[in-house]
N, C-alpha and C positions, 0 to 999 in steps of 0.2 A: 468503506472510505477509500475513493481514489485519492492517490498521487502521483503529484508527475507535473511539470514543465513544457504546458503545451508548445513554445517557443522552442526544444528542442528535439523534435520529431518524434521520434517512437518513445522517448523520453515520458511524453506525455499520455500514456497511454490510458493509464489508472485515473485521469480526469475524464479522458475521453470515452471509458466505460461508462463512469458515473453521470456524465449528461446523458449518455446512449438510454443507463436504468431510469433518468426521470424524464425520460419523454416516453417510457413505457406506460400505455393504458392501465390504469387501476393496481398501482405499487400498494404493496402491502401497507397496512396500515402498522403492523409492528417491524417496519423496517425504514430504519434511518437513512437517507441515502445522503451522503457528506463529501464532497468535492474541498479534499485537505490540502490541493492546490501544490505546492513547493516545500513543504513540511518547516512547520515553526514549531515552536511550545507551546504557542497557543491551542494548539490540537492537544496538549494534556489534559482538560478535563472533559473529551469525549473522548478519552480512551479510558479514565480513569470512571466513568459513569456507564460506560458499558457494558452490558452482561455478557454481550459475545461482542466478538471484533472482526472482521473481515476486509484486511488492505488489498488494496489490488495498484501491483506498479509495476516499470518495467524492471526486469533483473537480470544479472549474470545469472542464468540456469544451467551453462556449457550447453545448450543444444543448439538447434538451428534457430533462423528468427521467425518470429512467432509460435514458438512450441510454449505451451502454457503447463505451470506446476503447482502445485499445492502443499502448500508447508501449511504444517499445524502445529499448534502448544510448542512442547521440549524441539523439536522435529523445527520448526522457523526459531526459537534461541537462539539455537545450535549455529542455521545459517545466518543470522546479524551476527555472532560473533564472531567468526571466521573472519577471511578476508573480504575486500570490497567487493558487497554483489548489486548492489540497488545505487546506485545515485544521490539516495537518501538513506542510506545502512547506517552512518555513524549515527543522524536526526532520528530517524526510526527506533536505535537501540538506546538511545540515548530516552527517549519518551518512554521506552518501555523499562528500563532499567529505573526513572524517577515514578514510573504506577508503582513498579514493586516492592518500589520501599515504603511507601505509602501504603503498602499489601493490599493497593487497585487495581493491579496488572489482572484485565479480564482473563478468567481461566480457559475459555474458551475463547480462540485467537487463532488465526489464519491469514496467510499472507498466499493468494494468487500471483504471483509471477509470471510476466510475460518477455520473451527472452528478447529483446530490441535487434531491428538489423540496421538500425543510424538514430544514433544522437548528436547530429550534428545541425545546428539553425535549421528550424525549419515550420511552420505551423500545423502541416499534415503528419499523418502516418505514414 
């Protein structure tokens, strides 16, 4: 599932993958590819139906821009609860905190991180 805010540049990065994956030739047939757009609650019951999870958005990773990271399970918790890294951290934690009461937080779960160099208006990378 991408996220992200094509409207404010590298912001939108995590959408701009997920069109990238579905104009790929012959996508998996066991792979959901979900363009989550600006993050609502509406995205709750495909997180809460999935067996694994894989978000890709832009984030504070402290590196340079576009250095790409990979958080998993406890390891992406850990970084939504912290302070502000993604643009959508509180949405994100928030979606993820209501699976788990529900004991739907898929257990397998991963957040790609792409570290932004402008989130300022814009429709490109």
């Amino acid at each position: 599932m991408g996220i992200g805010n094509v409207l404010l540049g590298d912001e939108g990065v995590g959408v701009h993958v997920i069109r990238y994956l579905r104009d790929c030739p012959e996508p998996s047939a066991k792979l959901a590819i979900v363009d989550g757009g600006t993050l609502s609650f509406n995205l709750l019951p495909i997180i809460e139906t999935a067996g694994s999870l894989i978000v890709i958005d832009a984030a504070m990773i402290g590196d340079e821009a576009g250095a790409v990271r990979c958080l998993v399970g406890d390891e992406l918790d850990a970084f939504l609860g912290t302070s502000k890294h993604t643009a959508h951290e509180i949405g994100l934690r928030e979606l993820f905190d209501m699976a788990r009461m529900e004991d739907l937080l898929p257990r397998r779960r991963a957040l790609i991180g792409i570290h932004p160099q402008s989130v300022d208006w814009g429709e490109g990378l």
